[in-house]
C-alpha positions in Angstrom: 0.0 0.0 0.0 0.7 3.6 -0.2 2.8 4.9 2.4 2.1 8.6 4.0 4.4 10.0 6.0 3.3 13.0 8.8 5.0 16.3 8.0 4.3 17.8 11.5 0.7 17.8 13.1 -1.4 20.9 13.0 -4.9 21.7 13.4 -7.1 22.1 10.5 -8.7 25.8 11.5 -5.0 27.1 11.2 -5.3 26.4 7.1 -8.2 27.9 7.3 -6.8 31.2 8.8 -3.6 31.0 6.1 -6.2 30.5 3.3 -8.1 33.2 4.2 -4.5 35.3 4.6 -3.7 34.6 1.4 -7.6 35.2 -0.3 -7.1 39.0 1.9 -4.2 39.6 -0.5 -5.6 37.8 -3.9 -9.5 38.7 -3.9 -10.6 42.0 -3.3 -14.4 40.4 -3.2 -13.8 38.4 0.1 -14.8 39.3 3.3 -14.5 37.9 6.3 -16.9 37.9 9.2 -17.0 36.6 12.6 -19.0 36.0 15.7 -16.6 36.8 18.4 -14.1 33.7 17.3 -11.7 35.4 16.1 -8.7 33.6 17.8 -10.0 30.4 17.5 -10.7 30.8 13.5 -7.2 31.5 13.1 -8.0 35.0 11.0 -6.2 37.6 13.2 -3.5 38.4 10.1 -6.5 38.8 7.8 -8.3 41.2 9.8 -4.8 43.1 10.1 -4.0 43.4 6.8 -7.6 44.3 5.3 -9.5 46.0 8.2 -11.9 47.3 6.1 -12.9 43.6 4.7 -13.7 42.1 8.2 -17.3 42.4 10.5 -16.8 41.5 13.7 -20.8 40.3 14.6 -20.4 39.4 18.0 -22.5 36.5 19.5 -25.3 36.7 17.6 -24.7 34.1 14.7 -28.4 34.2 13.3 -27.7 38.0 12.4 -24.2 36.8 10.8 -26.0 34.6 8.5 -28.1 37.4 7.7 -25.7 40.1 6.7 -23.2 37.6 5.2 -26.2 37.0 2.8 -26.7 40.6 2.5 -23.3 41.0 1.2 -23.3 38.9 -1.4 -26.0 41.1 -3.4 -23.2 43.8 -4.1 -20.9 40.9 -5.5 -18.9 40.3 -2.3 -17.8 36.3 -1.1 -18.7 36.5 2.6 -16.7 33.6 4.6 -18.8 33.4 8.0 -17.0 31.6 10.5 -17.6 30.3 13.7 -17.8 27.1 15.5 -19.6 24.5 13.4 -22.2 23.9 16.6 -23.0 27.9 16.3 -22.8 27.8 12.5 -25.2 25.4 12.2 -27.5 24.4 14.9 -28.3 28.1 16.1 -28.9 29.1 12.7 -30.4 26.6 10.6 -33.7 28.9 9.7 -31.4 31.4 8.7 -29.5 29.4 6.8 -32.1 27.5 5.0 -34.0 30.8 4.2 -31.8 33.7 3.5 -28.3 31.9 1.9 -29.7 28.5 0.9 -33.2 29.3 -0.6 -32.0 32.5 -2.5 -28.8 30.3 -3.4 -26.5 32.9 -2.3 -22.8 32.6 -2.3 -22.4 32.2 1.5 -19.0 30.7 2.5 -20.3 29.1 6.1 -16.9 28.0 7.7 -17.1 26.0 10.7 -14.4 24.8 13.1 -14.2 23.3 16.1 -16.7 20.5 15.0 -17.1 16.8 16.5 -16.3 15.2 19.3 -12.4 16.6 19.2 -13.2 20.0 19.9 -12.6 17.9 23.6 -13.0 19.7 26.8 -15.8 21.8 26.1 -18.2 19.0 26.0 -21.3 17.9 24.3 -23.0 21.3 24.3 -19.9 22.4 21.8 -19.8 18.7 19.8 -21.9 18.8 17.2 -22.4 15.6 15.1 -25.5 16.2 13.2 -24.1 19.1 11.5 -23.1 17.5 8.1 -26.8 15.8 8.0 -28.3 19.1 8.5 -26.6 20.9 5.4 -26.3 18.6 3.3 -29.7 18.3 3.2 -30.2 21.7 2.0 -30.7 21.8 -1.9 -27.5 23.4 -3.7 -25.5 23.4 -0.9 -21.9 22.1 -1.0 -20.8 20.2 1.9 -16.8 19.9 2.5 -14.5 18.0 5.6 -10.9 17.9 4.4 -8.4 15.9 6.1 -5.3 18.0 7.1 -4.0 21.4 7.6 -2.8 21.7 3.5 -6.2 20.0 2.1 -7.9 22.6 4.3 -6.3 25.9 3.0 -6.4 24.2 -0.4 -10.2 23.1 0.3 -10.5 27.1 1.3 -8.9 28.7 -1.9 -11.3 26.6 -3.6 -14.1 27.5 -2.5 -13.7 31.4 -3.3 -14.0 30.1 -7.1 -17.0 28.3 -6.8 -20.8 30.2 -7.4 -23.1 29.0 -4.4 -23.5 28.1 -0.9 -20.6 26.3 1.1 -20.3 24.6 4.0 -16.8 23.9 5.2 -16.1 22.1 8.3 -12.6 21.8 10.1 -11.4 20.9 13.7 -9.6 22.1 16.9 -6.8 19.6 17.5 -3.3 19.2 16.1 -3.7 16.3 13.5 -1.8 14.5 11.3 -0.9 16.6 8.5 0.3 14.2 5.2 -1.3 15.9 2.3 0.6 17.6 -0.7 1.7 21.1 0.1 -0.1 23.5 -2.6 -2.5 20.8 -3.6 -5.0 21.4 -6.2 -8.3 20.7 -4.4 -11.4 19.7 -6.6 -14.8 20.0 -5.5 -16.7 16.3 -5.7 -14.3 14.7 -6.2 -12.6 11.8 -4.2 -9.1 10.9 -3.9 -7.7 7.5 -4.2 -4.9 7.6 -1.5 -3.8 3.7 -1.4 -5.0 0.6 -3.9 -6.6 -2.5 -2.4 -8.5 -5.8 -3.5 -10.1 -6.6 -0.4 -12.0 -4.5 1.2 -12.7 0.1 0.3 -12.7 2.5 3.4 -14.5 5.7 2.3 -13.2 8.1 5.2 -13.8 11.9 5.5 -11.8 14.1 7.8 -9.7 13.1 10.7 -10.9 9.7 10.4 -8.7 9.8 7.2 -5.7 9.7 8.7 -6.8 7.1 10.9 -7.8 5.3 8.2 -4.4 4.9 6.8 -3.4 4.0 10.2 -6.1 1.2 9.9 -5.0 -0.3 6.3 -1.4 -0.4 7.4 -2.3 -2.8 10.7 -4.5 -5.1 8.4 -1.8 -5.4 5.9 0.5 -6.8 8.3 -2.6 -9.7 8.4 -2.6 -9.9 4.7 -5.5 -7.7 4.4 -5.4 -5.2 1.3 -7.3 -2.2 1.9 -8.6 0.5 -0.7 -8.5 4.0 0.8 -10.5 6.7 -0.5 -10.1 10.4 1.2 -13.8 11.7 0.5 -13.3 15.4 1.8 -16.3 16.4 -0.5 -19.8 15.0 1.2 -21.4 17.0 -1.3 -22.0 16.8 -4.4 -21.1 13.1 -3.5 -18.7 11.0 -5.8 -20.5 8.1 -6.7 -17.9 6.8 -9.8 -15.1 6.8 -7.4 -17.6 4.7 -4.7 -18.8 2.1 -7.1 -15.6 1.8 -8.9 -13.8 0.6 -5.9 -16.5 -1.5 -4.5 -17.3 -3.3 -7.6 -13.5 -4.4 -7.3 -13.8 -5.2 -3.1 -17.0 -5.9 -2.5 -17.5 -4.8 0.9 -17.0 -1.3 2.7 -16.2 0.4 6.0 -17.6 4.3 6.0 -15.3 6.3 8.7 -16.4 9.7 10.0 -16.5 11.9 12.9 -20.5 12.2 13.2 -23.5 10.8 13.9 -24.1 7.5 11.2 -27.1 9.0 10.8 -27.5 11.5 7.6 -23.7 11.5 7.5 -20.7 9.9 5.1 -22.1 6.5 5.7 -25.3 7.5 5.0 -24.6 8.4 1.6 -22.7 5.7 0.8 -25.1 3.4 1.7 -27.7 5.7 -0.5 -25.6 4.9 -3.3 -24.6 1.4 -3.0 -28.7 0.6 -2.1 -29.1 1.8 -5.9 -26.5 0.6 -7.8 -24.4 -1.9 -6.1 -25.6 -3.3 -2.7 -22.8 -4.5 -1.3 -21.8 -4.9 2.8 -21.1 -1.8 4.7 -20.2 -1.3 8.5 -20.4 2.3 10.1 -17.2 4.0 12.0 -19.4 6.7 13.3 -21.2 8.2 16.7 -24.0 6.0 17.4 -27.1 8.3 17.8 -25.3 9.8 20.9 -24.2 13.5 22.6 -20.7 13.7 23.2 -19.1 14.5 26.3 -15.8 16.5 28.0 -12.6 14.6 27.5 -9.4 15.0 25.2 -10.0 14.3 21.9 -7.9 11.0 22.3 -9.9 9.7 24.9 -13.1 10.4 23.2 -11.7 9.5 20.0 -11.4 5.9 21.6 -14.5 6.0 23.8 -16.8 6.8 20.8 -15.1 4.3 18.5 -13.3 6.6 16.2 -10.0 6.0 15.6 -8.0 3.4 13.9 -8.5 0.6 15.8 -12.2 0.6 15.2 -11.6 1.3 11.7 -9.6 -2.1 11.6 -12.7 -3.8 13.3 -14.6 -2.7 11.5 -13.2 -4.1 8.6 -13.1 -7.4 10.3 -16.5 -7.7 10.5 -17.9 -6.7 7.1 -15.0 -8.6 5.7 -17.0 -12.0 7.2 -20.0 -10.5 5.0 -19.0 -10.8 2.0 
């Protein structure tokens, strides 16, 4: 299999902020606005270097949403940005009617999302959030992987006409991707070649995933792996090519199995290709406070469940 090697861990909201550094310097039409996050979004040199672009909102995310869509009308790219449990749950209505509805082009960027955002607990954790928008017609639903894929996932969404959701984390992770990667919207990325079995992971869980195939290689176990960073619009070619080869297939996210990753892939193999699946995802559950590491393990998220995963559906073919 494909081997990745870790160029130094780093969380995933820090690509964001040097995206959005660099889009400050490249695109007069972006904007940036916030609801009182600013540290924790990682867009302190932005605001330094283009005052004028940034709206500080406060805590009142609803009225974000509101005025990001506002913005839009005199041709500027609004990135919203908050946690992903404020940029979603709170302000769903707003979301669905002002930015979604009127298919407005709405950057909604949201960090700090799943059970690793750790300590503060489940009132923080949201794992419904990827359900919730992708759900909502036209709108695009990205979860990259890594520090690079996020800045690169971030660039590319200043190109693209329409409502965006792009969620990222709090911890240092494992950060393996190409430096100044060309990210493509929908569309997956084979990272190793197997025969016996496709993982279809999505954010941190990819990196665990590679964890995963490396262990069940040592037991003679070839594993495909497929980094699906883009929920939405949802690559169906790459799915069915690889599972028409393995035949079976472990879904590894960090959210709720229900309206998640799995959930599409099991959409999509129920009409063209039924074939086993097993879920690595929250099991219709809150979260709690712990490190991400211990709720990583607690919640069955990490490479280990992965691996059994793959045990079991393996025994369903």
């Amino acid at each position: 299999m494909t081997k990745y090697i870790d160029q130094g861990k780093n969380d995933t909201r820090s690509g964001y902020g040097e995206a959005m550094t660099e889009l400050g310097r490249t695109n007069p039409n972006v904007v940036a606005l916030c609801a009182d996050l600013i540290g924790s979004l990682k867009i302190q040199p932005f605001i330094d270097e283009n005052p004028e672009r940034f709206f500080q909102i406060g805590i009142a995310e609803a009225n974000m949403m509101g005025i990001a869509a506002g913005l839009t009308i005199g041709g500027k790219i609004p990135f919203a940005s908050t946690f992903a449990n404020f940029a979603t749950g709170r302000v769903y209505d707003q979301i669905r009617q002002s930015i979604a509805y009127s298919g407005k082009n709405v950057k909604i960027c949201a960090s700090h999302a799943g059970v690793t955002l750790g300590e503060d607990g489940a009132t923080h954790q949201i794992l419904e959030d990827i359900g919730m928008m992708k759900m909502l017609p036209g709108m695009t639903v990205i979860n990259p992987c890594d520090f690079n894929q996020t800045k690169a996932a971030t660039l590319a969404i200043a190109e693209h006409e329409g409502p965006v959701y792009l969620r990222f984390g709090r911890p240092k992770v494992a950060n393996f991707t190409p430096v100044d990667q060309k990210f493509e919207i929908g569309k997956a990325l084979m990272l190793s070649e197997g025969t016996d079995v496709t993982i279809i992971a999505t954010g941190h869980l990819v990196w665990e995933a590679l964890i995963a195939a490396e262990r069940l290689e040592e037991q003679g176990i070839s594993a495909e792996v497929i980094n699906f960073h883009t929920i939405k619009p949802f690559d169906e070619e790459a799915l069915l090519k690889s599972v028409k080869k393995t035949g079976c297939v472990v879904s590894a996210e960090e959210h709720n199995f229900l309206g998640g990753l799995g959930e599409s892939v099991a959409r999509t193999l129920t009409v063209h290709n039924p074939v086993p699946q097993e879920f690595v995802a929250t099991q219709d559950t809150f979260g709690e406070s712990g490190t991400p590491e211990q709720l990583m393990e607690k919640y069955g998220l990490n490479n280990k469940a992965i691996e059994k995963a793959v045990l079991k559906v393996l025994k369903r073919k």
